[in-house]
N, C-alpha and C positions, 0 to 999 in steps of 0.2 A: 504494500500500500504506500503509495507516496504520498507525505505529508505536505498541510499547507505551510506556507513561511512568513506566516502574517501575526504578529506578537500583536496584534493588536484584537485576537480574537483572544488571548489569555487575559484572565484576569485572576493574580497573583491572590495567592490566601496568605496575605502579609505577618500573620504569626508564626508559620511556616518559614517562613526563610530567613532563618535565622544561621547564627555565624558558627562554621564548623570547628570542630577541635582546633586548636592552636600549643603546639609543640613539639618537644623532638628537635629535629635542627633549625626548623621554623624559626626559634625564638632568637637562632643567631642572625639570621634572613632580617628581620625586624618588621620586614611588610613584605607583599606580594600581590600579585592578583594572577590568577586562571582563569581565563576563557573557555567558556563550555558551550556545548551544541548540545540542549537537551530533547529532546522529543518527546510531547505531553501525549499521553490517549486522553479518550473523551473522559472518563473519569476522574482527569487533574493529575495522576499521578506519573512521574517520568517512566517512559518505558526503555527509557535507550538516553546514552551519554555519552559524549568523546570530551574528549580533551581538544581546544584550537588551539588556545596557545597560553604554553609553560608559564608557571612564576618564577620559573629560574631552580626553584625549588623542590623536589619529589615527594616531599609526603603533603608539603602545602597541595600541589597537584589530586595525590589519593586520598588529602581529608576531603577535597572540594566534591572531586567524584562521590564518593562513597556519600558522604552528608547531604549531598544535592535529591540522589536519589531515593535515597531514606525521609529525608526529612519534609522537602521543599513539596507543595500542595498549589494547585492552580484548582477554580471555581471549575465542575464539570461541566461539559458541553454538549451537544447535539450527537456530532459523529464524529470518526477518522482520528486525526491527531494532529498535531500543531508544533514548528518548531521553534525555541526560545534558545535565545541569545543571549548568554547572563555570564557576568561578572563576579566573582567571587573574590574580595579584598578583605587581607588580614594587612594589622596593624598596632602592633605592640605598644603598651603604656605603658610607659615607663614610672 
């Protein structure tokens, strides 16, 4: 099934996407972002995820994976599936 690529037909379940583990070699990193390519079903929830592009970092990378697709809820929909564009930024307080 090919999905549509219109982020404009998701609408984000904003307590859901919240911020993934942060540790490990992370904390030397101090910040990062990963770019992802998620794919929603009609039900809100990801059914598929890559990686676009690195934070430099690899576990920042497989917290983002892993947390996105566990955690992260979009409002469900009609049919088919939807792809989202999302940003994932960590950012140490010192």
């Amino acid at each position: 099934m090919r999905c549509k690529d219109d982020p404009r037909a998701l609408r984000p379940i904003m307590k859901t996407h919240t911020h993934p583990p942060y540790g490990g070699e992370s904390r030397v990193a101090k910040q990062g972002t990963a770019s992802l390519l998620v794919t929603v079903g009609s039900n809100g929830k990801a059914t598929a995820i890559r990686l676009v592009k690195s934070s430099g970092w690899e576990d920042l990378d497989e917290n983002a994976l892993t947390h996105v697709k566990a955690h992260w809820r979009w409002e469900p929909f009609q049919k088919g599936c939807v792809l989202a564009r999302v940003n994932v930024t960590w950012q140490a307080v010192e």
